[in-house]
Backbone as XML, in Angstrom:
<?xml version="1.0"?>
<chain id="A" units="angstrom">
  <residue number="1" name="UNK">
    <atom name="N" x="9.469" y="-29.695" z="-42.330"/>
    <atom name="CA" x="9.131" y="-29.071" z="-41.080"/>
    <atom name="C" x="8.718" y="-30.171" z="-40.102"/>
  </residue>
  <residue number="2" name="UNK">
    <atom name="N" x="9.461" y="-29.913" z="-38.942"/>
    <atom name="CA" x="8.792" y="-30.705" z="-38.151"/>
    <atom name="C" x="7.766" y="-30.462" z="-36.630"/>
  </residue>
  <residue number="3" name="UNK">
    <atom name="N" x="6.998" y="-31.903" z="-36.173"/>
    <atom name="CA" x="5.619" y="-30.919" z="-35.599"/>
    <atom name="C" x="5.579" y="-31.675" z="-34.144"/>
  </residue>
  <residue number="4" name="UNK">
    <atom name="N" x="5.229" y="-30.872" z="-33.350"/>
    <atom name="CA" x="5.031" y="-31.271" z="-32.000"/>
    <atom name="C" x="3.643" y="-31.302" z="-31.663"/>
  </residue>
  <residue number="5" name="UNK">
    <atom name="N" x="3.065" y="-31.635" z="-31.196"/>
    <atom name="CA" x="1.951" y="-31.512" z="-31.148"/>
    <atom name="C" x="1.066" y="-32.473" z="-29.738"/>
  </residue>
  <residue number="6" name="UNK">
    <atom name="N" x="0.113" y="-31.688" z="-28.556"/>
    <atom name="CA" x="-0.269" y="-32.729" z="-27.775"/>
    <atom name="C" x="-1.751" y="-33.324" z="-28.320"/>
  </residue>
  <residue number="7" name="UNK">
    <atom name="N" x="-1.785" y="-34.176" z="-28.107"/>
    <atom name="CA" x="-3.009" y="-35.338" z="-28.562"/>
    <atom name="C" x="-4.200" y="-35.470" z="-27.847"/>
  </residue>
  <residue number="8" name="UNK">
    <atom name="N" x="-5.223" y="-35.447" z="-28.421"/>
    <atom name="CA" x="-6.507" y="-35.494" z="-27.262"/>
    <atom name="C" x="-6.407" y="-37.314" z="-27.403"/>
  </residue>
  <residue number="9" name="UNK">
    <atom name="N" x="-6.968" y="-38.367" z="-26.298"/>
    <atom name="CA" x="-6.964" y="-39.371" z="-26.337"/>
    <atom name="C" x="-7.856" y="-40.113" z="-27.261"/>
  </residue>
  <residue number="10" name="UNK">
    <atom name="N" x="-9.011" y="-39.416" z="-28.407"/>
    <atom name="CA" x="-9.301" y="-40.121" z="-29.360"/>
    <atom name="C" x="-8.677" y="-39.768" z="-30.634"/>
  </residue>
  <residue number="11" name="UNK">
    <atom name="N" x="-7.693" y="-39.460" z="-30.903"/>
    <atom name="CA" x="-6.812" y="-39.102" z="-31.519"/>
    <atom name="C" x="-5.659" y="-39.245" z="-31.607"/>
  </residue>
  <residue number="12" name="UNK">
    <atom name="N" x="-5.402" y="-40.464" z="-31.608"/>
    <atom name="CA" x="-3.692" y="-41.552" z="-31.274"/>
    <atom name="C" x="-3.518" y="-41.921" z="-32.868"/>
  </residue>
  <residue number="13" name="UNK">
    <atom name="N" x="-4.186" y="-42.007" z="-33.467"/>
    <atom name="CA" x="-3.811" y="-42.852" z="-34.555"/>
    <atom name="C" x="-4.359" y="-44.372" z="-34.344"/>
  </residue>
  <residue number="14" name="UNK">
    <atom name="N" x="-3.679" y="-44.997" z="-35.718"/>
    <atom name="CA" x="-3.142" y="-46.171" z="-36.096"/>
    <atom name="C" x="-1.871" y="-46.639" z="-35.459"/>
  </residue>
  <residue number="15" name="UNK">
    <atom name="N" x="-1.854" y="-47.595" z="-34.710"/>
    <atom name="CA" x="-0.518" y="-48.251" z="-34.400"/>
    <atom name="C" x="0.338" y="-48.628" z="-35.100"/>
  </residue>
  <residue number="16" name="UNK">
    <atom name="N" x="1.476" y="-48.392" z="-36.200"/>
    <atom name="CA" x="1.699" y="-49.260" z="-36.880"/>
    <atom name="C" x="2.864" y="-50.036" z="-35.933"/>
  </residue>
  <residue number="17" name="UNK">
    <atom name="N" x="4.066" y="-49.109" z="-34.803"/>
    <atom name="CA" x="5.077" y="-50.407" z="-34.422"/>
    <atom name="C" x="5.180" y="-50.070" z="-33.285"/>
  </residue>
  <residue number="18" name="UNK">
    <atom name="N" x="4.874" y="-50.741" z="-31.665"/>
    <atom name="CA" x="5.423" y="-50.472" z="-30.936"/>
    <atom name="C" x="7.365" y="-50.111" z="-31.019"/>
  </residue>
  <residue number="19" name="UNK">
    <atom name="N" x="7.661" y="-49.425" z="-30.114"/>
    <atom name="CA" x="8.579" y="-49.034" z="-29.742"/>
    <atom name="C" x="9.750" y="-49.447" z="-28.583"/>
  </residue>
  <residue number="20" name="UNK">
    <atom name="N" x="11.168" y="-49.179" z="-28.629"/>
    <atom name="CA" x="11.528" y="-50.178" z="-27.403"/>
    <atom name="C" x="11.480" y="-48.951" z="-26.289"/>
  </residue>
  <residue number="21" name="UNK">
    <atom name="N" x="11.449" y="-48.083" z="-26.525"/>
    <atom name="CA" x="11.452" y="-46.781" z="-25.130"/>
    <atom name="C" x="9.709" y="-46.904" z="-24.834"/>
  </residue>
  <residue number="22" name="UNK">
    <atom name="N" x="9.020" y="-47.518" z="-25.388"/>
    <atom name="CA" x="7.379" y="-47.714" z="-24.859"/>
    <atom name="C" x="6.749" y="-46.778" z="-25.304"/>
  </residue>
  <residue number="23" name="UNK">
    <atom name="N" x="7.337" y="-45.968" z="-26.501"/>
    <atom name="CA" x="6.423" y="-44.975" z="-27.229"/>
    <atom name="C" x="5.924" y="-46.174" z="-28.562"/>
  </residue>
  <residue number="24" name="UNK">
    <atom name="N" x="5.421" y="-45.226" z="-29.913"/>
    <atom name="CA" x="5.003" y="-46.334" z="-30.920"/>
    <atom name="C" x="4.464" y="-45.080" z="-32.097"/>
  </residue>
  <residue number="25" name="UNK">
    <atom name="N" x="4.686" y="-45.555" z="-33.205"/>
    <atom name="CA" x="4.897" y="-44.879" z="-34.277"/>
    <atom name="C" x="3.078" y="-45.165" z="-35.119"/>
  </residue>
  <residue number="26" name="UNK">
    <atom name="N" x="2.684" y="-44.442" z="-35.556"/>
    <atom name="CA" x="1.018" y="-43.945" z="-35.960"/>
    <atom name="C" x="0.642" y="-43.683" z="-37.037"/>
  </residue>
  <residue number="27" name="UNK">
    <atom name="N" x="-0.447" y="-43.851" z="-37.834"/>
    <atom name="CA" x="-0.631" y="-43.518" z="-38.789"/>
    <atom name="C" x="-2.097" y="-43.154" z="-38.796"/>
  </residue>
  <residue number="28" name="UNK">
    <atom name="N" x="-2.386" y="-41.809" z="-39.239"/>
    <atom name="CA" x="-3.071" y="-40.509" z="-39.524"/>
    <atom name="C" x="-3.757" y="-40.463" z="-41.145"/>
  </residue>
  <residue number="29" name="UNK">
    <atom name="N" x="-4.450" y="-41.087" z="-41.353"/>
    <atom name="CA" x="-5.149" y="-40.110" z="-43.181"/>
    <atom name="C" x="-5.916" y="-39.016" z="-42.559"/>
  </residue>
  <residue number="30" name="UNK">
    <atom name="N" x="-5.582" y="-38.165" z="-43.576"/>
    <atom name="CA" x="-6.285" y="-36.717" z="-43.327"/>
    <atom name="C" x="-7.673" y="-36.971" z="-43.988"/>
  </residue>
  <residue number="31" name="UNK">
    <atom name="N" x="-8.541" y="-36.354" z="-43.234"/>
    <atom name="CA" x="-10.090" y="-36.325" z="-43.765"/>
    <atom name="C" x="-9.870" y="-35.952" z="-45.114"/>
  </residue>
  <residue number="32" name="UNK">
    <atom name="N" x="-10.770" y="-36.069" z="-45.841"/>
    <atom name="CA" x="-11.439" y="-35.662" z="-47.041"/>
    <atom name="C" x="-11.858" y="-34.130" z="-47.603"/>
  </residue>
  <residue number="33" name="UNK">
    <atom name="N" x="-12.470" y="-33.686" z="-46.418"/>
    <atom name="CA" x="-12.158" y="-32.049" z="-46.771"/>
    <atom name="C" x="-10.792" y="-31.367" z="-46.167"/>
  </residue>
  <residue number="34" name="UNK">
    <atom name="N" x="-10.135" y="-32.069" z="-45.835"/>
    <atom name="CA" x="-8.855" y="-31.153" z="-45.265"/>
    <atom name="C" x="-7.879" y="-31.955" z="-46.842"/>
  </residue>
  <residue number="35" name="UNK">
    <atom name="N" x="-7.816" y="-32.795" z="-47.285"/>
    <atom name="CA" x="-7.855" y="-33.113" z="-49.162"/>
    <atom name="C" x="-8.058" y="-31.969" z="-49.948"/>
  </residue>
  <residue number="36" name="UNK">
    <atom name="N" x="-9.672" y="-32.016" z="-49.812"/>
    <atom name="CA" x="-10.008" y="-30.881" z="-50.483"/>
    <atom name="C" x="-9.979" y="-29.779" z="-51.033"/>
  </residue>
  <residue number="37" name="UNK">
    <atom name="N" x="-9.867" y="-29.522" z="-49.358"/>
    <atom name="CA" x="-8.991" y="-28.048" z="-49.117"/>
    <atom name="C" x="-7.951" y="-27.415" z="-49.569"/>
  </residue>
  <residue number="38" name="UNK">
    <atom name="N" x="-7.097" y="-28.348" z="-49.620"/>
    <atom name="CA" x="-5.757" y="-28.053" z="-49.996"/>
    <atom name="C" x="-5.818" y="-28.263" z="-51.454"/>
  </residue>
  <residue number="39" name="UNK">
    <atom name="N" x="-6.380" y="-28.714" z="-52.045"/>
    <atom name="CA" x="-6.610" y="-29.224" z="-53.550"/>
    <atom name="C" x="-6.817" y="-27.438" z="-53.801"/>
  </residue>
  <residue number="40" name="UNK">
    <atom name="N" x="-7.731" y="-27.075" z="-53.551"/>
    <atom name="CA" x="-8.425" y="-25.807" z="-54.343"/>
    <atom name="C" x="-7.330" y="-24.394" z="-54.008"/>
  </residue>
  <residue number="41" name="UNK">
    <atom name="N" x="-6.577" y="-25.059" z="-52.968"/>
    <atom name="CA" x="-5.708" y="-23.632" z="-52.233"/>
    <atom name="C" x="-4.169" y="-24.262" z="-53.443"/>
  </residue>
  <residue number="42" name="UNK">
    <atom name="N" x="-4.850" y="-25.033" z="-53.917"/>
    <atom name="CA" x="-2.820" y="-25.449" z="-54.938"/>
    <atom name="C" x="-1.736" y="-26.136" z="-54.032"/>
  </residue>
  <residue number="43" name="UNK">
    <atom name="N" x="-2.461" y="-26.984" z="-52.883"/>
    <atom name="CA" x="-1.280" y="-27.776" z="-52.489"/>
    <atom name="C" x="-1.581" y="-29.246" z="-52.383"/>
  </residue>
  <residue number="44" name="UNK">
    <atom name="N" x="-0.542" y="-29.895" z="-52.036"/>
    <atom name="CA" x="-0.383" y="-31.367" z="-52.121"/>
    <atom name="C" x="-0.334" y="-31.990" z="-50.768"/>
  </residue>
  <residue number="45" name="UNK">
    <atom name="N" x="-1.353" y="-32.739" z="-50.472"/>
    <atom name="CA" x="-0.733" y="-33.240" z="-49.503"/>
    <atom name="C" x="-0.911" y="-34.942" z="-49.040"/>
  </residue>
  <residue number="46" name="UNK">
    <atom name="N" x="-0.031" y="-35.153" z="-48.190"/>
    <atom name="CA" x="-0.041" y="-36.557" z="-48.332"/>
    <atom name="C" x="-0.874" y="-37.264" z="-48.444"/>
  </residue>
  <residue number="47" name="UNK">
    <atom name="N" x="-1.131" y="-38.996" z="-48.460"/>
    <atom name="CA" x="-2.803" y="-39.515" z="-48.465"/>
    <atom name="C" x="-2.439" y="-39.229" z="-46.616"/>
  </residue>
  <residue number="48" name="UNK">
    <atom name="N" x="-1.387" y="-40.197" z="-45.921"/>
    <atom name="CA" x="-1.366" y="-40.441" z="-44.786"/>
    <atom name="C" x="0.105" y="-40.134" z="-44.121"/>
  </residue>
  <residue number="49" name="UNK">
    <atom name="N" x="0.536" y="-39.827" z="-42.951"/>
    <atom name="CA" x="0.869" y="-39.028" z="-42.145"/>
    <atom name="C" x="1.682" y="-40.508" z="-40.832"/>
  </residue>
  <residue number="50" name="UNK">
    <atom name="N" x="2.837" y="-40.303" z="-41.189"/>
    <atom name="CA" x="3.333" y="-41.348" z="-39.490"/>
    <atom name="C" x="4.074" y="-40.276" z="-38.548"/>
  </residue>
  <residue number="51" name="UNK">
    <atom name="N" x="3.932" y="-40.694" z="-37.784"/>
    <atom name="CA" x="3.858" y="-40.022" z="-36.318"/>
    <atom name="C" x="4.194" y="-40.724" z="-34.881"/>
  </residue>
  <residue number="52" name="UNK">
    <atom name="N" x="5.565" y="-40.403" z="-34.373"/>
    <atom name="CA" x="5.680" y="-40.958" z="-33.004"/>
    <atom name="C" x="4.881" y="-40.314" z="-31.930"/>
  </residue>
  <residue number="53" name="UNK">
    <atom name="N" x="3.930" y="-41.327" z="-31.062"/>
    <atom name="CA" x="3.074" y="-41.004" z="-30.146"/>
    <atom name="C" x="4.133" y="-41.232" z="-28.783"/>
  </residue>
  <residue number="54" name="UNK">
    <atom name="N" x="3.888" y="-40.438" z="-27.942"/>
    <atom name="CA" x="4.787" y="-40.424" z="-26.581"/>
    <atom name="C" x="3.853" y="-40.073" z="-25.227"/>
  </residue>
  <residue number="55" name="UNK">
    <atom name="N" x="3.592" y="-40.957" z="-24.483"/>
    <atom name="CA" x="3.063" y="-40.895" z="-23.542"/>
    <atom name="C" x="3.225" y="-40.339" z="-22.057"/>
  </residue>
  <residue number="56" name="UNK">
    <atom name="N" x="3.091" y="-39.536" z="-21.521"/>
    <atom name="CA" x="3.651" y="-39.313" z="-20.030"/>
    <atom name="C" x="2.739" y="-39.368" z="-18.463"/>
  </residue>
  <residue number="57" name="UNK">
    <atom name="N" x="2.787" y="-39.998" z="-17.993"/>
    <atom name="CA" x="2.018" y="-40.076" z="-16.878"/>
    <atom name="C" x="2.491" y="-40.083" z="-15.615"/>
  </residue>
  <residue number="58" name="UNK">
    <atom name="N" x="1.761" y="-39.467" z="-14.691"/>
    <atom name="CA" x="2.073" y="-38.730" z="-13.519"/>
    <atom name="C" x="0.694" y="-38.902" z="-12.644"/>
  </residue>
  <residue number="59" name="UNK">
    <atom name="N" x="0.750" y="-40.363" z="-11.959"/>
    <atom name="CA" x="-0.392" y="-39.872" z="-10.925"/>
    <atom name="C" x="-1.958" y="-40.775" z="-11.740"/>
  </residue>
  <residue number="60" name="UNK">
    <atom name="N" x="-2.913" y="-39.559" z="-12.063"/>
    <atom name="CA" x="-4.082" y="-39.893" z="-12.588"/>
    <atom name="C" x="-3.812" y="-38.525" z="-14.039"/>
  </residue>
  <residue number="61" name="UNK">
    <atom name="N" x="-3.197" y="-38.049" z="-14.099"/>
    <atom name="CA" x="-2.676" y="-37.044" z="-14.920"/>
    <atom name="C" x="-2.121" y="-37.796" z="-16.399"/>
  </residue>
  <residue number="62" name="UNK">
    <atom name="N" x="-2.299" y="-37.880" z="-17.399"/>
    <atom name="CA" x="-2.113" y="-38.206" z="-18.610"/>
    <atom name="C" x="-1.748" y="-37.480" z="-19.889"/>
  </residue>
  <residue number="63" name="UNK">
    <atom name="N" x="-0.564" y="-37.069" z="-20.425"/>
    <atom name="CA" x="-0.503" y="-36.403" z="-21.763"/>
    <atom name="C" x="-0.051" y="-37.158" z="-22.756"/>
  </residue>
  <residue number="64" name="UNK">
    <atom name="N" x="-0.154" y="-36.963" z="-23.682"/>
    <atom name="CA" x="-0.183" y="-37.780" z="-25.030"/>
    <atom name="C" x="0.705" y="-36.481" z="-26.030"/>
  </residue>
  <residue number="65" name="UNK">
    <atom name="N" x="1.732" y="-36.829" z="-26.704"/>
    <atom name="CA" x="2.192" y="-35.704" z="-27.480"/>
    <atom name="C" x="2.298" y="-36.862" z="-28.938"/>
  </residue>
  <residue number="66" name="UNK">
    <atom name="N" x="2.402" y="-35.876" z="-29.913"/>
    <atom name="CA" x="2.167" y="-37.163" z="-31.126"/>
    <atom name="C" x="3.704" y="-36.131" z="-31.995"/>
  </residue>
  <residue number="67" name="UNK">
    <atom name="N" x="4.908" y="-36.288" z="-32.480"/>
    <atom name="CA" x="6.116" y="-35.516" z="-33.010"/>
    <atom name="C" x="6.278" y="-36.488" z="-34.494"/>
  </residue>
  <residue number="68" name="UNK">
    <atom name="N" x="6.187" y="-35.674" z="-35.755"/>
    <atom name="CA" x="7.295" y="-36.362" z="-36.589"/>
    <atom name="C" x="8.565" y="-36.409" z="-36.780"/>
  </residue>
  <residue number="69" name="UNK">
    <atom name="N" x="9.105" y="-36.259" z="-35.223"/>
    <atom name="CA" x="10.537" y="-36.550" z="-35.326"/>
    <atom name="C" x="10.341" y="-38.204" z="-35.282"/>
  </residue>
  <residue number="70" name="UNK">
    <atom name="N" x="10.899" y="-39.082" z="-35.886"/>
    <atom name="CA" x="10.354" y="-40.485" z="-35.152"/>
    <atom name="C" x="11.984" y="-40.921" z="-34.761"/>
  </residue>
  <residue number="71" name="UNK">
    <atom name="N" x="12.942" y="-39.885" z="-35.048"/>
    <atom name="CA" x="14.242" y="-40.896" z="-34.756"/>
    <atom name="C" x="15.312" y="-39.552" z="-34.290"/>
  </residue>
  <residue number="72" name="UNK">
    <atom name="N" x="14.900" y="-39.622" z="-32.589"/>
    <atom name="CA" x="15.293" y="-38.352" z="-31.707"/>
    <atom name="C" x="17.105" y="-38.350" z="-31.949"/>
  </residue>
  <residue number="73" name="UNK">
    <atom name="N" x="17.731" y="-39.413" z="-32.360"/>
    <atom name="CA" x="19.233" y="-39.498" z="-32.329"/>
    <atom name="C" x="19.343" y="-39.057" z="-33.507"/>
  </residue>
  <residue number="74" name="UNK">
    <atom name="N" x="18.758" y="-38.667" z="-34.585"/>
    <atom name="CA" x="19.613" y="-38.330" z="-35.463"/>
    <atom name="C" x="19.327" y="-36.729" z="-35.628"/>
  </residue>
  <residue number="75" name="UNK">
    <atom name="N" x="18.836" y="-36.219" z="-34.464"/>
    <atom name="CA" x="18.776" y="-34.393" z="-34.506"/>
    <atom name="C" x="19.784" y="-34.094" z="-33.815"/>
  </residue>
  <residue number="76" name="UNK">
    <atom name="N" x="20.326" y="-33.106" z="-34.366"/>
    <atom name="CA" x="21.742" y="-32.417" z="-34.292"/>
    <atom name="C" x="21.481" y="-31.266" z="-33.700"/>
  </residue>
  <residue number="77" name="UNK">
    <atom name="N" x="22.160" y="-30.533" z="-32.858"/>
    <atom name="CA" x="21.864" y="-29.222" z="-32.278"/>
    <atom name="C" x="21.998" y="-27.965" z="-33.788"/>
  </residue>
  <residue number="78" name="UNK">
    <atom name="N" x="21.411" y="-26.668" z="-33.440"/>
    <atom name="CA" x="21.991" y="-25.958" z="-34.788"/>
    <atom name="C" x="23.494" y="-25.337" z="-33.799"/>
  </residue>
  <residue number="79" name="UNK">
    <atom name="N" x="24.361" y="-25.135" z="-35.558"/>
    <atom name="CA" x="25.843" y="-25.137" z="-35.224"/>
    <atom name="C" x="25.627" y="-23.278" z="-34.819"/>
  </residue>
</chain>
């Protein structure tokens, strides 16, 4: 599944690579009780999480969207 999602600005992640379009790819560990959590509900989930961060600005206006699509050319329309 994949996730779209907009970003509050202390919540970017880890940098791991800038990007050549000026976005940059992130890395996320999930807290310890969200671990937890999922432990006792019977699921698995990763230690850590990468994520393309995408920036848009307009003005004094700022959004931040964070997608695990990280590689927009290889999505295909559905047939």
């Amino acid at each position: 599944m994949d996730l779209l999602v907009r970003l509050q600005p202390n919540h970017l992640g880890t940098v791991q690579e800038d990007l050549p379009d000026g976005s940059c790819l992130s890395m996320a560990r999930l807290g310890k009780d969200v671990r937890l959590r999922a432990a006792r509900e019977g699921r698995t989930l990763p230690k850590h999480v990468i994520y393309r961060v995408i920036t848009f600005a307009e003005g004094d206006k700022v959004a931040t969207l964070g997608t695990t699509l990280l590689d927009p050319g290889s999505i295909r329309p559905p047939s």
